[in-house]
C-alpha positions in Angstrom: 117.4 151.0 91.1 118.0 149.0 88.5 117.9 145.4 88.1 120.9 143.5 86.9 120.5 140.0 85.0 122.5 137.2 86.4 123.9 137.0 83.1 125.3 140.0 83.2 126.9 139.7 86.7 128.5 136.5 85.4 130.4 138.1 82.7 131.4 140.4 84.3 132.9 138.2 87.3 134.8 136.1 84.5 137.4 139.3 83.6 139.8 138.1 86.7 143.2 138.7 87.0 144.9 135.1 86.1 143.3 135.0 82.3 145.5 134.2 79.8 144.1 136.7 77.3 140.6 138.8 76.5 139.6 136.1 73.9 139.5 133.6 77.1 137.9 136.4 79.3 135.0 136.1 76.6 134.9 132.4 76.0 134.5 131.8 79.7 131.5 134.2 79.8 129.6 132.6 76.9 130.0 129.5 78.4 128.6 130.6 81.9 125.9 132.2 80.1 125.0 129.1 78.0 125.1 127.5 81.6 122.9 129.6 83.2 120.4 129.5 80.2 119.9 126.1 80.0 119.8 125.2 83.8 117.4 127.7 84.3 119.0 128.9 87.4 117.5 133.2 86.7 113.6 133.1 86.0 114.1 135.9 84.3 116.1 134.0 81.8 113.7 130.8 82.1 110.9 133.1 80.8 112.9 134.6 77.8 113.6 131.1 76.9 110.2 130.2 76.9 108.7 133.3 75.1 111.5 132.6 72.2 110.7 128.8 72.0 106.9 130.0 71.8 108.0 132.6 69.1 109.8 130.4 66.8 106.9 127.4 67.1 104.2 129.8 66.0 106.6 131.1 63.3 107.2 128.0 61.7 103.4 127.0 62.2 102.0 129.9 59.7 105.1 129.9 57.7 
């Protein structure tokens, strides 16, 4: 089976039936996921964040 980010499962409980339109469907999923990113509430997510700040900090060293 495969594993499903929180992310993921946090768009898709933001398409309920009382939004006004898609475009507010899609803002309140960015949002969550912005939330979820920086609280660090999924390791997975924690770990991504820290590989990519890693990244960019060794690219901008031997640039």
């Amino acid at each position: 089976m495969m594993a499903i980010p929180s992310w993921s499962k946090v768009v898709i409980l933001t398409n309920e039936k009382g939004a006004r339109t898609e475009r507010d469907d899609i803002k309140a999923g960015i949002l969550m996921i912005l939330q979820s990113t920086l609280t660090n509430e999924n390791d997975n997510a924690r770990s991504d964040k820290q590989w990519l700040t890693q990244k960019v900090t060794l690219t901008k060293q031997y640039k």
